[in-house]
PLY file of the C-alpha trace (Angstrom):
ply
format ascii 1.0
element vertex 255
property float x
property float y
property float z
element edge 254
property int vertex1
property int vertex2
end_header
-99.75 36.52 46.39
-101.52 38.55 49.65
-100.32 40.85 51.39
-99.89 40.29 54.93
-99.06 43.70 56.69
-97.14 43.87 59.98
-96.17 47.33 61.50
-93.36 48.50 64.58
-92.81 51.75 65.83
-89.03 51.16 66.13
-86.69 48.35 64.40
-83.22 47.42 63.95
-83.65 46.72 60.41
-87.17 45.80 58.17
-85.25 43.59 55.86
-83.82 41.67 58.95
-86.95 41.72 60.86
-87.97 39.69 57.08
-85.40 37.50 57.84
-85.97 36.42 61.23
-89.99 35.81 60.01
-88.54 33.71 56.99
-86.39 31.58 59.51
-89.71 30.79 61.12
-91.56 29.73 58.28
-93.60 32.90 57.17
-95.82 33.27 54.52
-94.84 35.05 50.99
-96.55 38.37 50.51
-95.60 39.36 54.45
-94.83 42.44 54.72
-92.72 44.36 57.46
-92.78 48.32 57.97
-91.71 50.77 60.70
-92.10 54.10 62.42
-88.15 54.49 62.85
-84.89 52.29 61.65
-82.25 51.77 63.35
-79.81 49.49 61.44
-80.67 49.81 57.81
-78.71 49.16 55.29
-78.55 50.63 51.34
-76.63 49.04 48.63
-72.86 48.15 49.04
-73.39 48.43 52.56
-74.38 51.83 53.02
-76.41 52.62 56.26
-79.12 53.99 55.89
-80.91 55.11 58.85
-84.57 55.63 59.09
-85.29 58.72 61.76
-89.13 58.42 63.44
-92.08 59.14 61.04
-90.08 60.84 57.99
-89.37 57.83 55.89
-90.82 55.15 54.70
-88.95 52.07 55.35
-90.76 48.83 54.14
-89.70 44.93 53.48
-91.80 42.19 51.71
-90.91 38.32 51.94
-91.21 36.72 48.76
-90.88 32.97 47.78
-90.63 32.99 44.08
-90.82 30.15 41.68
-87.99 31.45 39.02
-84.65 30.89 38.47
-82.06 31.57 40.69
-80.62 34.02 37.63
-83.67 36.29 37.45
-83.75 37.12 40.84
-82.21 40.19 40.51
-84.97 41.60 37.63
-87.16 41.95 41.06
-85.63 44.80 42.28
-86.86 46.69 38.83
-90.21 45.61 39.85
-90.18 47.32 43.09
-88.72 50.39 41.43
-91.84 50.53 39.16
-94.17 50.05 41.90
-92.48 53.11 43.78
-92.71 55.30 40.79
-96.73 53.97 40.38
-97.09 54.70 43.78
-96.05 58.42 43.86
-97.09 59.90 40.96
-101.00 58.41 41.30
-100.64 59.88 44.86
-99.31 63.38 44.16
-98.55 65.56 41.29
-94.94 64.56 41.09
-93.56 63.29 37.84
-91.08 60.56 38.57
-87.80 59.32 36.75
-85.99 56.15 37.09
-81.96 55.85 36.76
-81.01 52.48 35.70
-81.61 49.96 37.50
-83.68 51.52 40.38
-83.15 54.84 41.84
-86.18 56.77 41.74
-85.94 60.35 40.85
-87.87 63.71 41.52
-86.65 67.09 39.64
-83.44 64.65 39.02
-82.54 64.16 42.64
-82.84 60.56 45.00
-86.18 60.05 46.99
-85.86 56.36 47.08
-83.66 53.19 47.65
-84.40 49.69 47.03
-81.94 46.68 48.54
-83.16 42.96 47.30
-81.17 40.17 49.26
-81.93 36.31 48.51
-81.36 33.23 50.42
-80.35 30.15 48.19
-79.41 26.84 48.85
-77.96 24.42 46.48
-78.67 26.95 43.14
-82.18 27.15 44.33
-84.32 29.91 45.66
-85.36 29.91 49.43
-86.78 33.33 49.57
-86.11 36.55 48.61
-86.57 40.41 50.72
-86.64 43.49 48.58
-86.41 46.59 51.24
-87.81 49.83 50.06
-86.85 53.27 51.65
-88.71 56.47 50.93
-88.12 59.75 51.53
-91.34 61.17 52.39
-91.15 64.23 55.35
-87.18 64.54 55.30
-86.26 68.03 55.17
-81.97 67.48 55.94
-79.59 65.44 54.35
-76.49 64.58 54.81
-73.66 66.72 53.21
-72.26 64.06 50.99
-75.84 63.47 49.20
-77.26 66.94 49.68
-77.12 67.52 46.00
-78.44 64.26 44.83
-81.60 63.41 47.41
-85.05 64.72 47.71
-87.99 64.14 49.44
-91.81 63.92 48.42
-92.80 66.77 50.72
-89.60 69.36 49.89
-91.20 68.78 46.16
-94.23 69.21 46.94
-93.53 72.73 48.18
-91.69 73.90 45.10
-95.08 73.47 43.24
-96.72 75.73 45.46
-100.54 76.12 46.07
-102.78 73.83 47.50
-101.10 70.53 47.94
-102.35 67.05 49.03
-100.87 66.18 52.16
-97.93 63.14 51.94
-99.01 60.34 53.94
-96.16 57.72 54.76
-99.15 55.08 55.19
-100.78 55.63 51.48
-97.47 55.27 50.25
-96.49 52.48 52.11
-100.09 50.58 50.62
-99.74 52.41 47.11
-96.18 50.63 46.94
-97.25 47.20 47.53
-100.86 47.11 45.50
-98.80 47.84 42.32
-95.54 45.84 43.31
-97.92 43.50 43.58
-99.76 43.10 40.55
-96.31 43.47 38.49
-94.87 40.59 40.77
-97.37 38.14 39.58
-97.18 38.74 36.23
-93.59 38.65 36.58
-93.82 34.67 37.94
-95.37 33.93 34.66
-93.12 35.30 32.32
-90.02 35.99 34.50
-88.91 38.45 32.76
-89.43 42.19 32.39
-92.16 42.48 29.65
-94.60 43.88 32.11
-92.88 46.78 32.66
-91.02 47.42 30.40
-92.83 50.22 28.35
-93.61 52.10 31.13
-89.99 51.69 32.57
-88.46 53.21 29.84
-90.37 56.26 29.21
-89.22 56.77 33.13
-85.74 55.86 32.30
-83.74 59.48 32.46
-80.49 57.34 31.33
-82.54 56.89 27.92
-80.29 58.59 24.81
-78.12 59.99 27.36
-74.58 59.55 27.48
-72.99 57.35 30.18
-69.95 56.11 31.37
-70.25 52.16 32.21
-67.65 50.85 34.75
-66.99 48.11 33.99
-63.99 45.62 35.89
-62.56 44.96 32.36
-62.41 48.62 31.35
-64.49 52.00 31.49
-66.26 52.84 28.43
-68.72 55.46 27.27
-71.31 55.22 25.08
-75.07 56.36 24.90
-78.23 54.66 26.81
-80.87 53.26 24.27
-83.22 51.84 27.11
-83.76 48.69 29.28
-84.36 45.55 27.63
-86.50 42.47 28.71
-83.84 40.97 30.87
-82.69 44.39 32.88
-80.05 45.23 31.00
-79.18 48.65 29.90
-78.06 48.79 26.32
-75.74 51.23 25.84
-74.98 52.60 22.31
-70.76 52.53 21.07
-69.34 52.61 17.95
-72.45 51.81 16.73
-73.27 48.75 18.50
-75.33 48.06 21.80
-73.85 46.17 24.26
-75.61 45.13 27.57
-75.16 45.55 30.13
-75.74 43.63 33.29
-76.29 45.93 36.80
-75.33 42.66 38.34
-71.54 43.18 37.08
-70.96 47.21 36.33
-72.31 50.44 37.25
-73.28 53.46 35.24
-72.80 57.44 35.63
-73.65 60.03 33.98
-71.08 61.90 32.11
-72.08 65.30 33.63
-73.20 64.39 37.22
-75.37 62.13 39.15
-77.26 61.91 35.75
0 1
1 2
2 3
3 4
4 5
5 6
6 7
7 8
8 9
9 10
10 11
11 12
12 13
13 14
14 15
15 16
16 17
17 18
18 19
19 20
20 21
21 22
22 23
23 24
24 25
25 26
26 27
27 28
28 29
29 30
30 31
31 32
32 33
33 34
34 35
35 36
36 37
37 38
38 39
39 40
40 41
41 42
42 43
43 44
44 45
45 46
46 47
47 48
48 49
49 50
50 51
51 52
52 53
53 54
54 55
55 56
56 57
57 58
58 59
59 60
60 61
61 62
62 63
63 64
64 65
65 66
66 67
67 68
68 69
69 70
70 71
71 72
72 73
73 74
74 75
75 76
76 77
77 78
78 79
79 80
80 81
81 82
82 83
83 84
84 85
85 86
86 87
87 88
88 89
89 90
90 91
91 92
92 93
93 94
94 95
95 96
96 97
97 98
98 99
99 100
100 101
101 102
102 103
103 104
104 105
105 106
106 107
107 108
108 109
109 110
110 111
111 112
112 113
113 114
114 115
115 116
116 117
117 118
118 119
119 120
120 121
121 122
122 123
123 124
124 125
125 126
126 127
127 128
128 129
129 130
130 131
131 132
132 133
133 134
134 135
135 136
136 137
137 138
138 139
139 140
140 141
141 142
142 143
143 144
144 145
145 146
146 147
147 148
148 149
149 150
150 151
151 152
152 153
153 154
154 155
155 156
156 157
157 158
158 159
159 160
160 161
161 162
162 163
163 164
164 165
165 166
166 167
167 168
168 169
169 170
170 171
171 172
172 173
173 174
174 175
175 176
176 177
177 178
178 179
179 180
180 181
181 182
182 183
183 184
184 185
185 186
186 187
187 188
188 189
189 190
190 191
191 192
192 193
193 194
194 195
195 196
196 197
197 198
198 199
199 200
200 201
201 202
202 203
203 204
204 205
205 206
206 207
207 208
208 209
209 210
210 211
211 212
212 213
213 214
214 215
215 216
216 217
217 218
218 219
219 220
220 221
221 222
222 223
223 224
224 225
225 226
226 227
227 228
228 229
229 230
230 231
231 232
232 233
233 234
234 235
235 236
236 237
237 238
238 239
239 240
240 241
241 242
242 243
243 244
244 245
245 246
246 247
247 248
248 249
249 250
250 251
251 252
252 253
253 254
C-alpha cells in the first residue's frame, strides 16, 4: 500500500472527506488530515470536535482484500500504530485499554473510529479515523479525569523536552500503521501484533466487568488473542470476548 497524503486547514469531518474521495474512485493508502474539525465524530456517535492546530485528526482509505468478518481487527492495528508512533517520538510510555484507547499515565490521548462500506457481504472500502490529543490543554468536564494530551505529559516529566509536533505524529502514525496493515492482508488476523499489544494491554490480569446484552459478568483479563478478543478469566474458564458485541470497565474506574 502507499501513502498518498492530502492536507486542509479546516474540515467538516476527515473520515467524511474519505468518503466523498472513495465515492470518486480514490486510491487505497489516501490519506486525509486537517488543521481544525468541525463535524467529527467518536464512537457511538460522540462528537468529537477538532479545535485549530491542537489535535491531530487523520483518516486513511483502505480497500482490503479480507473478509467482511475481520474488518473490525483493523481498528487494533491503528491502535498499535498510535502507540508506535508516540513512544519512538517522545519519552512517553503508552498503554492500550482493550480494544483501542490509547493511554498516557492511565488517562485518554487518543480515539480511533473504523467505518466500512459493504455491498452484498463484500468489502467496498474501509476509513479508520484517528484523533490525537497533541497541544490540548482543556477538556471537557465530563472527561476531565479520563483524557490527556502528549504535551500536558510531557510537562510532568520536566527538563528538557522534545517539542510535540502534530506533523511527525501524523507521519509516525501511518509509517507503522502501515507496515502492520500489510502484514495483516496476509494473515488477516492479529499475529503481528499481538506480542507487543499485550504487554501494552493495562486490562491484562486486571479485573473487569464485561457488559454484556445477555448479562454483566466479572471476571479477570488474561490478554488479547489472535482474533481481538479479550479473554477474560471466570470460574476458571476464559471466555471471549468479542468488542463487536460487549464492552468492558474496569472494576475501580476508567481502568
Amino acid at each position: 500500500m502507499e501513502i498518498r497524503k492530502h492536507y486542509f486547514e479546516t474540515i467538516d469531518s476527515t473520515n467524511l472527506e474519505i468518503k466523498r474521495m472513495a465515492s470518486d474512485g480514490a486510491a487505497e493508502g489516501t490519506v486525509v488530515s486537517a488543521g481544525e474539525q468541525t463535524a467529527g465524530r467518536g464512537r457511538s456517535g460522540h462528537q468529537w470536535k477538532t479545535p485549530m492546530h491542537e489535535s491531530v485528526a487523520t483518516s486513511i482509505l483502505l480497500r482490503p482484500r479480507v473478509e467482511i468478518e475481520n474488518v473490525s481487527r483493523l481498528t487494533l492495528i491503528a491502535a498499535m500504530a498510535v502507540a508506535d508512533a508516540v513512544e519512538n517520538l517522545y519519552n512517553l510510555k503508552t498503554e492500550i485499554k482493550w480494544p483501542n484507547d490509547i493511554l498516557v499515565n492511565r488517562k485518554k490521548v487518543c480515539g480511533i473510529l473504523t467505518e466500512m462500506d459493504a455491498k452484498d457481504n463484500r468489502v467496498q472500502y474501509v476509513v479508520v479515523g484517528i484523533g490525537v490529543n497533541v497541544h490540548t490543554r482543556e477538556f471537557p468536564e465530563d472527561i476531565r479525569d479520563k483524557a490527556t494530551s502528549l504535551d500536558l505529559e510531557l510537562e510532568k516529566l520536566g527538563g528538557d523536552v522534545v517539542p510535540t509536533s502534530r506533523e511527525d505524529v501524523d507521519n509516525a502514525i501511518w509509517y507503522y500503521f502501515q507496515k502492520y496493515y500489510d502484514l495483516f492482508q496476509e494473515t488477516e488476523d492479529l499475529t503481528c501484533i499481538l506480542e507487543k499489544y499485550n504487554q501494552r494491554l493495562v486490562n491484562r490480569n486486571r479485573e473487569v466487568r464485561v457488559l454484556d446484552p445477555l448479562g454483566e459478568y466479572t471476571g479477570v483479563a488474561r490478554g488479547m488473542n489472535e482474533r481481538g478478543e479479550l479473554l477474560v478469566e471466570t470460574f476458571g474458564q476464559l471466555r471471549a470476548v468479542d468488542s463487536g458485541e460487549v464492552s468492558v470497565r474496569g472494576i475501580y474506574g476508567y481502568v
